[in-house]
PyMOL Python script that loads the backbone (N, CA, C, O; Angstrom):
from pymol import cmd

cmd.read_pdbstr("""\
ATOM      1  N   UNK A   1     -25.921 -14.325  27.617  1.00  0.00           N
ATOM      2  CA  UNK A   1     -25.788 -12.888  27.814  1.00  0.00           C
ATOM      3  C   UNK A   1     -24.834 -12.343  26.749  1.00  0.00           C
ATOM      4  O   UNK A   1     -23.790 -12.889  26.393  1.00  0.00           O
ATOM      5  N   UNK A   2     -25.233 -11.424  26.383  1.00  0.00           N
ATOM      6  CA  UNK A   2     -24.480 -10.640  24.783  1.00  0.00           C
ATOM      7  C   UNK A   2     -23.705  -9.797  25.167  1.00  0.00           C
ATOM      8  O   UNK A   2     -24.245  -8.739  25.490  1.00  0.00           O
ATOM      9  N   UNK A   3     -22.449  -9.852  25.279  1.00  0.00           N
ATOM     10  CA  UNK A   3     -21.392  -8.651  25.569  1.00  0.00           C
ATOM     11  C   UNK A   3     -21.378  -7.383  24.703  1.00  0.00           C
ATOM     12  O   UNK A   3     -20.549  -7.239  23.805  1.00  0.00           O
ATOM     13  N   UNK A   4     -22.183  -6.596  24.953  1.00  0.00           N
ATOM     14  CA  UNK A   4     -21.936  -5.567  23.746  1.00  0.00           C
ATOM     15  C   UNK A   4     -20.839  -4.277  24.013  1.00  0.00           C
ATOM     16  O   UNK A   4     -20.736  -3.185  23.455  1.00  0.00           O
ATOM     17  N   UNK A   5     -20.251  -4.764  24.865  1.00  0.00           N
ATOM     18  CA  UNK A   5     -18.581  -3.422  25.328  1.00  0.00           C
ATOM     19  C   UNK A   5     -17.899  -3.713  24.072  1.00  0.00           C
ATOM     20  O   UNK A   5     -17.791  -4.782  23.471  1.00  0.00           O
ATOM     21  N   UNK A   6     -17.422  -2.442  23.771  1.00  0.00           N
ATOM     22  CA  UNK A   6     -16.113  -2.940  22.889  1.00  0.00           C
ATOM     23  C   UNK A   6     -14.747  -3.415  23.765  1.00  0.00           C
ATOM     24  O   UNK A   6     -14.369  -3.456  24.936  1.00  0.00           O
ATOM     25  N   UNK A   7     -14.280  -3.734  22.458  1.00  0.00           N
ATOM     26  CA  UNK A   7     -12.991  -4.239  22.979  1.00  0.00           C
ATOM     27  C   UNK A   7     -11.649  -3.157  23.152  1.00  0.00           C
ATOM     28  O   UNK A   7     -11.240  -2.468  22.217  1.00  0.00           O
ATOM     29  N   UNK A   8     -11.344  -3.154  23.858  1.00  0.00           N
ATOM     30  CA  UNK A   8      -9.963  -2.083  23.977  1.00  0.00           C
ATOM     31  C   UNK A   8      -8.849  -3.144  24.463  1.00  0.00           C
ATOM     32  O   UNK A   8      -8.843  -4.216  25.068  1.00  0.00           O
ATOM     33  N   UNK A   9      -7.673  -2.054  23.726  1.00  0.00           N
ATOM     34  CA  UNK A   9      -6.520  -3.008  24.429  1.00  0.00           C
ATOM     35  C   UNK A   9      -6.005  -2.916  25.446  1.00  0.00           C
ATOM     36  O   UNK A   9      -6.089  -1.775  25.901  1.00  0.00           O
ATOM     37  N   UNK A  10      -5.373  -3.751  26.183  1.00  0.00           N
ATOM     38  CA  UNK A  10      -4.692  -3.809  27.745  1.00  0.00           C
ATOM     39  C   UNK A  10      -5.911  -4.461  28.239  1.00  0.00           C
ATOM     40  O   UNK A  10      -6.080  -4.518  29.457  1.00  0.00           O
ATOM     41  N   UNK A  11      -6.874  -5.014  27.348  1.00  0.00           N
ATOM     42  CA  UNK A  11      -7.983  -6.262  28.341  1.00  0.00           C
ATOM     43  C   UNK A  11      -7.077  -7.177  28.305  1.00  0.00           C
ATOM     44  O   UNK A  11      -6.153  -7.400  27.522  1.00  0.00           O
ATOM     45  N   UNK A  12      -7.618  -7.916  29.676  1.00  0.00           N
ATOM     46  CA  UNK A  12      -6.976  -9.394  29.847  1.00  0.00           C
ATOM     47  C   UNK A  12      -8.368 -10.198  29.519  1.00  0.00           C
ATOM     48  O   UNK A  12      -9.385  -9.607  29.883  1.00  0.00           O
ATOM     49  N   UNK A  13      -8.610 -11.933  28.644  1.00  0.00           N
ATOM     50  CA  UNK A  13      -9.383 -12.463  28.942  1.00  0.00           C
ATOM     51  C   UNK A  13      -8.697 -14.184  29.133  1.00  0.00           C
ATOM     52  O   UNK A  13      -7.756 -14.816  28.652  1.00  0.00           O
ATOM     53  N   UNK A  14      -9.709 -14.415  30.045  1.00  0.00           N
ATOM     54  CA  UNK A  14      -9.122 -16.103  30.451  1.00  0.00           C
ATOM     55  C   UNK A  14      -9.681 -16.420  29.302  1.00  0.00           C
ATOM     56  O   UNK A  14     -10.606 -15.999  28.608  1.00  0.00           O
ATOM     57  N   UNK A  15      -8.627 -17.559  29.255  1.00  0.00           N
ATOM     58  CA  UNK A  15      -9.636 -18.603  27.694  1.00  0.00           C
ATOM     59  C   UNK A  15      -9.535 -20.062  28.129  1.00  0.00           C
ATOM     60  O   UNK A  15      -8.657 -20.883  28.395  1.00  0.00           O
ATOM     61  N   UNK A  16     -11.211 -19.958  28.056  1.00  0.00           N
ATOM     62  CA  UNK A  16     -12.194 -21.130  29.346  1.00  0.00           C
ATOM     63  C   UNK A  16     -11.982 -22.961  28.369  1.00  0.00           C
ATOM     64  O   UNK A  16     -11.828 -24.088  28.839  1.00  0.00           O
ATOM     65  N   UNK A  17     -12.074 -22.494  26.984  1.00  0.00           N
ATOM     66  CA  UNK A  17     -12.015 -23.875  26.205  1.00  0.00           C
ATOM     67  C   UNK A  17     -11.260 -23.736  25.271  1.00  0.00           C
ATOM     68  O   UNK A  17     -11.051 -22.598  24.850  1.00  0.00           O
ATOM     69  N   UNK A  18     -10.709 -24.723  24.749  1.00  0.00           N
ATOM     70  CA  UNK A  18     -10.442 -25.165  23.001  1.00  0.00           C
ATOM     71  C   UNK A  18      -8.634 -25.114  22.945  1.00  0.00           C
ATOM     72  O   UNK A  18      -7.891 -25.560  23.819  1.00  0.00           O
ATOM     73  N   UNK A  19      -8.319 -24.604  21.974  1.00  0.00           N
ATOM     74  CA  UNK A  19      -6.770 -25.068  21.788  1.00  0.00           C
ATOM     75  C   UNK A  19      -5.994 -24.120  22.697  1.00  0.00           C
ATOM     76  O   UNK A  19      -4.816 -24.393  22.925  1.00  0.00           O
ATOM     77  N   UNK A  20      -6.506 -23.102  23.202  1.00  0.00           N
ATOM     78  CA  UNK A  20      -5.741 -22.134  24.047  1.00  0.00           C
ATOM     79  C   UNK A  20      -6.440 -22.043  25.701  1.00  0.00           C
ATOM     80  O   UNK A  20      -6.465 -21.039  26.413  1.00  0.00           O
ATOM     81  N   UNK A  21      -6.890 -23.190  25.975  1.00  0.00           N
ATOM     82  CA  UNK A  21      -7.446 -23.023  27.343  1.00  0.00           C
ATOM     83  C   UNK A  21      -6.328 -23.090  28.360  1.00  0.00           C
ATOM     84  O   UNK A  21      -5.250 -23.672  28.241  1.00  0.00           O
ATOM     85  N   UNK A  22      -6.790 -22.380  29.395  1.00  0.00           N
ATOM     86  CA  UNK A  22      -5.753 -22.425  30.237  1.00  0.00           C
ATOM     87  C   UNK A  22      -4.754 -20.934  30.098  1.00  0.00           C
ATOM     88  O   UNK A  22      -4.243 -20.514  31.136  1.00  0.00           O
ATOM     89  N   UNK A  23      -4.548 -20.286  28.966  1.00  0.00           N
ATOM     90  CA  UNK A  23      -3.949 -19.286  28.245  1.00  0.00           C
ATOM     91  C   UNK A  23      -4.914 -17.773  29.002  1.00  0.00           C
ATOM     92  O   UNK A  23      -6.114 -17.887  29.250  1.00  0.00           O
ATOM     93  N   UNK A  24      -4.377 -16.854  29.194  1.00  0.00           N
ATOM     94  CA  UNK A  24      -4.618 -15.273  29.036  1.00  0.00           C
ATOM     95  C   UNK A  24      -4.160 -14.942  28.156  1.00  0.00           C
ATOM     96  O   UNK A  24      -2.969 -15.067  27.872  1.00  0.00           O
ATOM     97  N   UNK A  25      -5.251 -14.293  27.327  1.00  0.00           N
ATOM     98  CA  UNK A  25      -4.838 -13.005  26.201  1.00  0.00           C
ATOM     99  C   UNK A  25      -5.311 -12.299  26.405  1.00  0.00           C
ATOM    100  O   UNK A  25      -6.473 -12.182  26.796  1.00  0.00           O
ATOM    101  N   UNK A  26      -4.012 -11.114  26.054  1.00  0.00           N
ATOM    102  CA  UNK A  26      -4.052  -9.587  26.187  1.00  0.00           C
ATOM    103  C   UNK A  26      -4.258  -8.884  24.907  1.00  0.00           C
ATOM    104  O   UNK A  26      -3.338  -8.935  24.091  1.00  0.00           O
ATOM    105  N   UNK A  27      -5.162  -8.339  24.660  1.00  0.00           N
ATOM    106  CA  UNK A  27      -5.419  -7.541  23.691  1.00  0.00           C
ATOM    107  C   UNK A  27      -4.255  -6.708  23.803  1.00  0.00           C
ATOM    108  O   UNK A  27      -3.869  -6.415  24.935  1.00  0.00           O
ATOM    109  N   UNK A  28      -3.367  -6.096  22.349  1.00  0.00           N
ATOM    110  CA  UNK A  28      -2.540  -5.065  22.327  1.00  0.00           C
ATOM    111  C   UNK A  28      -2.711  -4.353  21.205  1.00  0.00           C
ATOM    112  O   UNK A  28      -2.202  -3.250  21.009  1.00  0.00           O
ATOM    113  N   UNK A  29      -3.562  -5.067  20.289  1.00  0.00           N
ATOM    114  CA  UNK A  29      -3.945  -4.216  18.856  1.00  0.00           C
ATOM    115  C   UNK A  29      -5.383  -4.695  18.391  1.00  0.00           C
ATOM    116  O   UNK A  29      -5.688  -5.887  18.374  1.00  0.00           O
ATOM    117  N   UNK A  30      -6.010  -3.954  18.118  1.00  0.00           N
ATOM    118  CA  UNK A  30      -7.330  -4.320  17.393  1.00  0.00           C
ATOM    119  C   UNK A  30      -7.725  -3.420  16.138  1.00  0.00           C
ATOM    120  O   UNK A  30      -8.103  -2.253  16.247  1.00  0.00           O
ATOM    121  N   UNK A  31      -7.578  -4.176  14.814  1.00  0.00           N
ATOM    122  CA  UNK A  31      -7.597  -3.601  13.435  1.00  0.00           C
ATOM    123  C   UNK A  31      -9.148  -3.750  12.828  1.00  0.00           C
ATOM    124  O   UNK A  31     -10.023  -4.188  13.575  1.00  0.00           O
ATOM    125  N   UNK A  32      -9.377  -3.475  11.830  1.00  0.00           N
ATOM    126  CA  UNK A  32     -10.826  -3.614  11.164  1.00  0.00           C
ATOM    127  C   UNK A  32     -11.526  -5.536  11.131  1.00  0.00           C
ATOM    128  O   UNK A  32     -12.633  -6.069  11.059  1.00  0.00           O
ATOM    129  N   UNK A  33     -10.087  -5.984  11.234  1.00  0.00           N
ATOM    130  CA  UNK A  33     -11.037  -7.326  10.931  1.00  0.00           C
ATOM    131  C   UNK A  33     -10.178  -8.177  11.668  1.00  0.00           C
ATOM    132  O   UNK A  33     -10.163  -9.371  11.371  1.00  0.00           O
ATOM    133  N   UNK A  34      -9.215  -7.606  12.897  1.00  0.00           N
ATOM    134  CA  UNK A  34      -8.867  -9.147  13.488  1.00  0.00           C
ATOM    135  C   UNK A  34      -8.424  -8.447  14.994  1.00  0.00           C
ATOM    136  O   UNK A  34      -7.841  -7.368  14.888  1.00  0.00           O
ATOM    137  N   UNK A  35      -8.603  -8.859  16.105  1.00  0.00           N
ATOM    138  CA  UNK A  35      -7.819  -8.597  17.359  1.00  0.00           C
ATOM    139  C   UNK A  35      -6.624  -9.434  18.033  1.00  0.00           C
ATOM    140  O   UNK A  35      -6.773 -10.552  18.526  1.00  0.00           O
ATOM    141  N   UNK A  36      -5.309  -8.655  17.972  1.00  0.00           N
ATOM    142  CA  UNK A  36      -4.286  -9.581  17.959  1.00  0.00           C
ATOM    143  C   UNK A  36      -3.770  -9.426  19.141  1.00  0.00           C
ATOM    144  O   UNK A  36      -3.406  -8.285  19.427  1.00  0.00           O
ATOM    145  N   UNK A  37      -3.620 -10.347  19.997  1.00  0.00           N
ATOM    146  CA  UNK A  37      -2.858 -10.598  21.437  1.00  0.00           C
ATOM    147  C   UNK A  37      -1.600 -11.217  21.762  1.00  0.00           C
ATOM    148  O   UNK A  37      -0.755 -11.758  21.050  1.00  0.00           O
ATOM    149  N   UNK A  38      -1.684 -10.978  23.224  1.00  0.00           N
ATOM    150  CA  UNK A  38      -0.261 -11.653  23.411  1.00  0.00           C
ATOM    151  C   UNK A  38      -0.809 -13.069  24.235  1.00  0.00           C
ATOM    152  O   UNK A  38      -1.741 -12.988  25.035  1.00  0.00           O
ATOM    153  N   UNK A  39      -0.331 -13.967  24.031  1.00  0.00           N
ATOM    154  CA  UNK A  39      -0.924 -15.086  24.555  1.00  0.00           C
ATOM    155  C   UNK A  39       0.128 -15.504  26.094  1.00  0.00           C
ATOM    156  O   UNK A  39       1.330 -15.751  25.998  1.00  0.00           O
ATOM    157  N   UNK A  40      -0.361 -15.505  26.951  1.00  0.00           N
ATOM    158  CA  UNK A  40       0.460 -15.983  28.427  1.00  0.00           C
ATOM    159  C   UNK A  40      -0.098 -16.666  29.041  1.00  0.00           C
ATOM    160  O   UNK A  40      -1.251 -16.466  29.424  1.00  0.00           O
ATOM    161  N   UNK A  41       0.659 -17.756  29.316  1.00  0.00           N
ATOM    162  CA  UNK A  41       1.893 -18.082  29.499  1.00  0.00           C
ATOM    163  C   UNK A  41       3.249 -18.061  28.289  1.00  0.00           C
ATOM    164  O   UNK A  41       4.413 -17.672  28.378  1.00  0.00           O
ATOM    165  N   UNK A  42       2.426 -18.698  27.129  1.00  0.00           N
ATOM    166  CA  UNK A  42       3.808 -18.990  26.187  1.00  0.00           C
ATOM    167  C   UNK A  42       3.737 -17.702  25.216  1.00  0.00           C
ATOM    168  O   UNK A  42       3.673 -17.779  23.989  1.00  0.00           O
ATOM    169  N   UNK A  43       3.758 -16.498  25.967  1.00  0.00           N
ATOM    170  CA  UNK A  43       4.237 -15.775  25.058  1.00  0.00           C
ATOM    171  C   UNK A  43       3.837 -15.799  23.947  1.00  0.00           C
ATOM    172  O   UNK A  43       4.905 -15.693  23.345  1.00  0.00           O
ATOM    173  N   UNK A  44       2.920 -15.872  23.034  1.00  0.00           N
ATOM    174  CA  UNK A  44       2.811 -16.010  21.603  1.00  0.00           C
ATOM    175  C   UNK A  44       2.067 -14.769  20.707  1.00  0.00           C
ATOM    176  O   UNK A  44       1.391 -14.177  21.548  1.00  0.00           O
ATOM    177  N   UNK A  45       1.957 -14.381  19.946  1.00  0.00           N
ATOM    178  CA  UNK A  45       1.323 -13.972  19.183  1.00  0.00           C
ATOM    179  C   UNK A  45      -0.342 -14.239  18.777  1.00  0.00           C
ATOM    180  O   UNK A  45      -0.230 -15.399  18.379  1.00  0.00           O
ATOM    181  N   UNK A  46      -1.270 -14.035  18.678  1.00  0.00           N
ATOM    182  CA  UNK A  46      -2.702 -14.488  18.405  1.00  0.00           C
ATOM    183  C   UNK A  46      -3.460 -14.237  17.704  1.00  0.00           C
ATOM    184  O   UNK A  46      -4.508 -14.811  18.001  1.00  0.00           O
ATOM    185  N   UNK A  47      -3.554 -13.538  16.697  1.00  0.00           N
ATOM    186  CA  UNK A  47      -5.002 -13.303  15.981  1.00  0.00           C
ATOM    187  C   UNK A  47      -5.887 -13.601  15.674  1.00  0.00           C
ATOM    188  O   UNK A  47      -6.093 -14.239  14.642  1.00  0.00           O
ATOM    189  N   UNK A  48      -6.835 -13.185  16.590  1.00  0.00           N
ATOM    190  CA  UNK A  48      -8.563 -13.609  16.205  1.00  0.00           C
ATOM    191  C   UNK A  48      -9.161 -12.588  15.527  1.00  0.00           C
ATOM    192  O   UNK A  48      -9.242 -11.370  15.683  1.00  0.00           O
ATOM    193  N   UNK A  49      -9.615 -13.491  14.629  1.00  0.00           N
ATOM    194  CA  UNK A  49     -10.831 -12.473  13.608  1.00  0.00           C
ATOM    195  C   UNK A  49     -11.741 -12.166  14.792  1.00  0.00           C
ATOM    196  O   UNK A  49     -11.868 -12.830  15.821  1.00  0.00           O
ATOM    197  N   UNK A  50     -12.348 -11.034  14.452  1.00  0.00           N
ATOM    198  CA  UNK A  50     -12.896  -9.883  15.288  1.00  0.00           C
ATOM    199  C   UNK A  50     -14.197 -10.569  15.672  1.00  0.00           C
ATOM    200  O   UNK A  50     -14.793 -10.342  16.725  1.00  0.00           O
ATOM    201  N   UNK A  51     -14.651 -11.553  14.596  1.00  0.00           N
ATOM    202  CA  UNK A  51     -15.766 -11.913  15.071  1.00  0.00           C
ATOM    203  C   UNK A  51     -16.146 -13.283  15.864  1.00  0.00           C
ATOM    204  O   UNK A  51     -17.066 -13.488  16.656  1.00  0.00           O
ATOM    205  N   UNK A  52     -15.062 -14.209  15.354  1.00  0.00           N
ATOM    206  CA  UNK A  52     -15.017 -14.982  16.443  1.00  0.00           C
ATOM    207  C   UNK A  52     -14.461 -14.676  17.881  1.00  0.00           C
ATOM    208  O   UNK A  52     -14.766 -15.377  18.845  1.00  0.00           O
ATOM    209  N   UNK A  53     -13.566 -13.511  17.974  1.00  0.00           N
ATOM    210  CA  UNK A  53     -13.503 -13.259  19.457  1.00  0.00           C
ATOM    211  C   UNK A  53     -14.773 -12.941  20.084  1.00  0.00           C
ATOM    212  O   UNK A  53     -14.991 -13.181  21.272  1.00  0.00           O
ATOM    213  N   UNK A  54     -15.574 -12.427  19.336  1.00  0.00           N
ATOM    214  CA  UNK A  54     -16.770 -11.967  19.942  1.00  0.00           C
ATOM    215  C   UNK A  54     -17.320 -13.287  20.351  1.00  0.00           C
ATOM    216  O   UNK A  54     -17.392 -13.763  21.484  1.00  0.00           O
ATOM    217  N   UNK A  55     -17.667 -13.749  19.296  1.00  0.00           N
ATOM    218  CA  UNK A  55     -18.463 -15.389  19.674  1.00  0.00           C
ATOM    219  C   UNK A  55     -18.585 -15.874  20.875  1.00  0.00           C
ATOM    220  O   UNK A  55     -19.470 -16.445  21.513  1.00  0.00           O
ATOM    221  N   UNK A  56     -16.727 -15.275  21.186  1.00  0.00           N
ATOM    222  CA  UNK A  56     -16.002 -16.157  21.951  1.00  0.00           C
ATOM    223  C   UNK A  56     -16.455 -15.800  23.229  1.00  0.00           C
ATOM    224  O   UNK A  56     -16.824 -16.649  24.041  1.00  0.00           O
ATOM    225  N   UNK A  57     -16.450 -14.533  23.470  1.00  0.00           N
ATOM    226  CA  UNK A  57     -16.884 -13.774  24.731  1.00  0.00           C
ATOM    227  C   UNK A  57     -18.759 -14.195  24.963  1.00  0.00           C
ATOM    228  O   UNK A  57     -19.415 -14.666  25.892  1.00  0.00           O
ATOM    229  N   UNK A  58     -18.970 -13.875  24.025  1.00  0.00           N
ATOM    230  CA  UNK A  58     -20.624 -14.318  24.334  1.00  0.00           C
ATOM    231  C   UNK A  58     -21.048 -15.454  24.730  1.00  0.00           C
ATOM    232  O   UNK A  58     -22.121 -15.514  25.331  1.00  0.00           O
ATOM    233  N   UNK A  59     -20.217 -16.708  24.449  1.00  0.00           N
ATOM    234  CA  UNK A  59     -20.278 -18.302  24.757  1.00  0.00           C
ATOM    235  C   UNK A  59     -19.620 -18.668  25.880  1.00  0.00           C
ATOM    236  O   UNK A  59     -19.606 -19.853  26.211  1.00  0.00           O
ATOM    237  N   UNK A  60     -18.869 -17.530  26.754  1.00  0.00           N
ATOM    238  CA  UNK A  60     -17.913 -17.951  27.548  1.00  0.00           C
ATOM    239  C   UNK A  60     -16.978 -19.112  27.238  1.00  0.00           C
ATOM    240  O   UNK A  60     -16.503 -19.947  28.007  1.00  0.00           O
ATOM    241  N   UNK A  61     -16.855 -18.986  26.147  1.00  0.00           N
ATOM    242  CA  UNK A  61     -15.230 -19.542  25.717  1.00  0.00           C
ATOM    243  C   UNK A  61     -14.166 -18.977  26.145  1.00  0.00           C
ATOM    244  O   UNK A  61     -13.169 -19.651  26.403  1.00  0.00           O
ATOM    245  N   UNK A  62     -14.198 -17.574  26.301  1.00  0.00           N
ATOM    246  CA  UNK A  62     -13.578 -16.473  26.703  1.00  0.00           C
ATOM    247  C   UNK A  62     -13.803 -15.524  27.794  1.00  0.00           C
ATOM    248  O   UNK A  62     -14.316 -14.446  27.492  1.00  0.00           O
ATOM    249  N   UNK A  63     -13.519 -15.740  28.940  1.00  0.00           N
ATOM    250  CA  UNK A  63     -14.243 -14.463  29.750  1.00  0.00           C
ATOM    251  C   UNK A  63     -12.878 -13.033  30.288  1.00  0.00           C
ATOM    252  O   UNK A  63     -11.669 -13.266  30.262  1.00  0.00           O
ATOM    253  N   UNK A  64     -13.451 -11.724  30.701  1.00  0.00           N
ATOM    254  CA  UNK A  64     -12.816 -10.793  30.461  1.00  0.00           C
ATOM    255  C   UNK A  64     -12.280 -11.080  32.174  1.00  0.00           C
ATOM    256  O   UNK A  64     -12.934 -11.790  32.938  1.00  0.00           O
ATOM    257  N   UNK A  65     -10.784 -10.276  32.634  1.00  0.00           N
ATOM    258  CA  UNK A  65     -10.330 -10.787  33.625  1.00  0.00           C
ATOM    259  C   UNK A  65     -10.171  -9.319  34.233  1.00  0.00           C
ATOM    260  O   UNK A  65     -10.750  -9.008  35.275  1.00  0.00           O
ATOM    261  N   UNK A  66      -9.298  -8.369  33.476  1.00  0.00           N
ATOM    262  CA  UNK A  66      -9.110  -7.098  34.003  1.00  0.00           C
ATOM    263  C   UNK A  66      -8.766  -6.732  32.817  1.00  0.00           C
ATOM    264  O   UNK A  66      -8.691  -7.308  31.731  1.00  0.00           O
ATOM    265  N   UNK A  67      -8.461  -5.119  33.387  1.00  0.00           N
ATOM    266  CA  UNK A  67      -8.105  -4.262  32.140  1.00  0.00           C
ATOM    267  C   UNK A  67      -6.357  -3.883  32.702  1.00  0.00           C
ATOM    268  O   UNK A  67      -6.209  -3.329  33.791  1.00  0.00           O
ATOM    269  N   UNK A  68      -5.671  -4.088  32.217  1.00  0.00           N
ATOM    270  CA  UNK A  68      -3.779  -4.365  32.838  1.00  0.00           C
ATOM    271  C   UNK A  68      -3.702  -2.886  32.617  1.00  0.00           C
ATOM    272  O   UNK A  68      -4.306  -2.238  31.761  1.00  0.00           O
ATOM    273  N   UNK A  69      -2.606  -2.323  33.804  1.00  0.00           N
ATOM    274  CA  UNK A  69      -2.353  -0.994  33.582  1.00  0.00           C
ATOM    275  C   UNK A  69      -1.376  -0.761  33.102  1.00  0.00           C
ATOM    276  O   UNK A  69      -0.618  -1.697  32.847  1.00  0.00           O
ATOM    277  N   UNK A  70      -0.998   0.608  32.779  1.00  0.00           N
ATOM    278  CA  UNK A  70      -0.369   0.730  31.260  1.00  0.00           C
ATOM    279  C   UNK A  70       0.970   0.665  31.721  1.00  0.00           C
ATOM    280  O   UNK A  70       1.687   0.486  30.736  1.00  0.00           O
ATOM    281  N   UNK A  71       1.728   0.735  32.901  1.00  0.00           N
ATOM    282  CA  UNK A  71       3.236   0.640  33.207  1.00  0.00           C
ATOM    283  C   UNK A  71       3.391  -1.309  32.575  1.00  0.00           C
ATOM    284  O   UNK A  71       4.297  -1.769  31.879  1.00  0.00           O
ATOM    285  N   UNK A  72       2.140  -2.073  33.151  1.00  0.00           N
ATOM    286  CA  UNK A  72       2.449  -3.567  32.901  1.00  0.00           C
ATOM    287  C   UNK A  72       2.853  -4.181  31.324  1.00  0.00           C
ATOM    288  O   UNK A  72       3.659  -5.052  30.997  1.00  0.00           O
ATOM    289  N   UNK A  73       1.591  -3.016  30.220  1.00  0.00           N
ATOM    290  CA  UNK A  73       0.831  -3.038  29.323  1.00  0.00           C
ATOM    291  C   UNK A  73       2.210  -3.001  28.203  1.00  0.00           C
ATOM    292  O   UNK A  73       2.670  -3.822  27.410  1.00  0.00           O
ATOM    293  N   UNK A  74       2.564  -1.668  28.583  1.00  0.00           N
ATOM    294  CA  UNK A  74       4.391  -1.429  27.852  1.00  0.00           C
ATOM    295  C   UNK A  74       5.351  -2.516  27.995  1.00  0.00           C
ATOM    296  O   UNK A  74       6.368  -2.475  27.302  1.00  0.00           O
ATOM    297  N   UNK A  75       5.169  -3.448  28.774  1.00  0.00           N
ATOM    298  CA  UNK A  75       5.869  -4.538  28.737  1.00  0.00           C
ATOM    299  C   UNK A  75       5.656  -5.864  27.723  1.00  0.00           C
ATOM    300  O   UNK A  75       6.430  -6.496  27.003  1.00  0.00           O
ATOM    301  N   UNK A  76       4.327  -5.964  28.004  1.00  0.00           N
ATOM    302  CA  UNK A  76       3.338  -7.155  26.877  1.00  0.00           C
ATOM    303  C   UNK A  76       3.496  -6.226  25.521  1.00  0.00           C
ATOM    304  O   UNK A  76       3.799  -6.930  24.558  1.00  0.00           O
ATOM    305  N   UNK A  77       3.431  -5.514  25.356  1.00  0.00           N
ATOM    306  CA  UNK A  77       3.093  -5.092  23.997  1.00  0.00           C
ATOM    307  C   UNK A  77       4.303  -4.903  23.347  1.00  0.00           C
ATOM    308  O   UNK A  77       4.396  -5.197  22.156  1.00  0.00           O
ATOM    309  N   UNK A  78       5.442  -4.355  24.100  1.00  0.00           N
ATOM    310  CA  UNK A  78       7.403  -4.471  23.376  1.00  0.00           C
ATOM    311  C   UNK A  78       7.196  -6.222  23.343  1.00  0.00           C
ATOM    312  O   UNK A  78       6.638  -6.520  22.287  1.00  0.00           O
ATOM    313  N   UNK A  79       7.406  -7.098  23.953  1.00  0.00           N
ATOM    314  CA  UNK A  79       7.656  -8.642  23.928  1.00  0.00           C
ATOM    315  C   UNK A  79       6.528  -8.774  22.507  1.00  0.00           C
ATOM    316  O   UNK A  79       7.099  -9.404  21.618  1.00  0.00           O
ATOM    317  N   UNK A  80       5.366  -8.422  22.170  1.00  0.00           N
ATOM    318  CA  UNK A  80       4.547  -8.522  21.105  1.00  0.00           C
ATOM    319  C   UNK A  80       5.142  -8.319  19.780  1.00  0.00           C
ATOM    320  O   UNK A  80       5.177  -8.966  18.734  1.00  0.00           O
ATOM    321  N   UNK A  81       5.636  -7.095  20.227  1.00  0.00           N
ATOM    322  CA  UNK A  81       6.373  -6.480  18.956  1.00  0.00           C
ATOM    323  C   UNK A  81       7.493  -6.797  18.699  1.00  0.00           C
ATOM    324  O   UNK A  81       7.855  -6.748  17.523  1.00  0.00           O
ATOM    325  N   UNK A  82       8.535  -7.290  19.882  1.00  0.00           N
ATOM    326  CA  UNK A  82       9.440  -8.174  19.073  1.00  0.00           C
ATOM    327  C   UNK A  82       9.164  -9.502  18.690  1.00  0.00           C
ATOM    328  O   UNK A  82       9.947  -9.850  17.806  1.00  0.00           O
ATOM    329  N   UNK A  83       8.380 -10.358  18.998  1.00  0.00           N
ATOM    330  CA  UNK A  83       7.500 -11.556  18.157  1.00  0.00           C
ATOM    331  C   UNK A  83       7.406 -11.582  17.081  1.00  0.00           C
ATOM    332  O   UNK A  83       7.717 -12.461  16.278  1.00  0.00           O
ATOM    333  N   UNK A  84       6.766 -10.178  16.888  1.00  0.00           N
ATOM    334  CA  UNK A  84       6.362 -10.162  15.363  1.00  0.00           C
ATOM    335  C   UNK A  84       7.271  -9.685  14.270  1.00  0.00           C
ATOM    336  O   UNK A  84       7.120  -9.711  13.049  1.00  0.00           O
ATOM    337  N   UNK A  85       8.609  -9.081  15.290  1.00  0.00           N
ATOM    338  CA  UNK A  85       9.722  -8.582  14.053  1.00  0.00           C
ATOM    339  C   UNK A  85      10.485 -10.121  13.660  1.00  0.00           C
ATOM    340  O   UNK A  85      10.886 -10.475  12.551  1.00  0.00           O
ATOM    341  N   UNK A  86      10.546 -11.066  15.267  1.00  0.00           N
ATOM    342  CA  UNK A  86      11.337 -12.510  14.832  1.00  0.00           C
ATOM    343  C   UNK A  86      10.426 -13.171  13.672  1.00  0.00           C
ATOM    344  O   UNK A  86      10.960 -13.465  12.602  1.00  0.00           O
ATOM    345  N   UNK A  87       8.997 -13.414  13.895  1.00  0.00           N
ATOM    346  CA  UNK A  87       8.193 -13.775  12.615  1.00  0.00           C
ATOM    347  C   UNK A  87       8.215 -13.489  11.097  1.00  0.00           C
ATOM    348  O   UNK A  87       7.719 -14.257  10.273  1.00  0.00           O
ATOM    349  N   UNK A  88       8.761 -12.451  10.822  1.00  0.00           N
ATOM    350  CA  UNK A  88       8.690 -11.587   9.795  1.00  0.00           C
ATOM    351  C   UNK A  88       9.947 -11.806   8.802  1.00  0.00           C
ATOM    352  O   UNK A  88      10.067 -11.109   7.794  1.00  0.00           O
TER     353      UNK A  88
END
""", "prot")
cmd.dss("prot")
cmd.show_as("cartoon", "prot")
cmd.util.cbc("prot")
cmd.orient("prot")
């Protein structure tokens, strides 16, 4: 089955296989060529090229969980953004 929704941020998706199974990512930014999350449990940073997230969703590698509301959302996305200022 072909997911054709776009992606918006404040989705949650479980991630069913591979190096991040077990992990929820939260979409908090999505640019022309990559969608970058917050990865939870360990907090991390994520960027998937736009098109393997897709892949990802269509193969159920990835399935969608909820859409987080925005009082939660302001929380994941400051912890994101200071990630990426310690990275930098």
């Amino acid at each position: 089955m072909l997911d054709k929704r776009n992606l918006k941020k404040r989705e949650i998706y479980a991630v069913n296989h591979g190096d991040y199974a077990g992990q929820m990512f939260i979409i908090v930014e999505i640019d022309k060529a990559t969608v970058n999350c917050l990865a939870v449990p360990d907090m991390k940073c994520v960027k998937v090229p736009k098109e393997v997230f897709e892949n990802g969703r269509n193969t159920d590698i990835i399935s969608y969980v909820e859409l987080l509301s925005r009082d939660i959302f302001k929380v994941v996305k400051a912890q994101y953004l200071k990630n990426e200022n310690i990275n930098n």
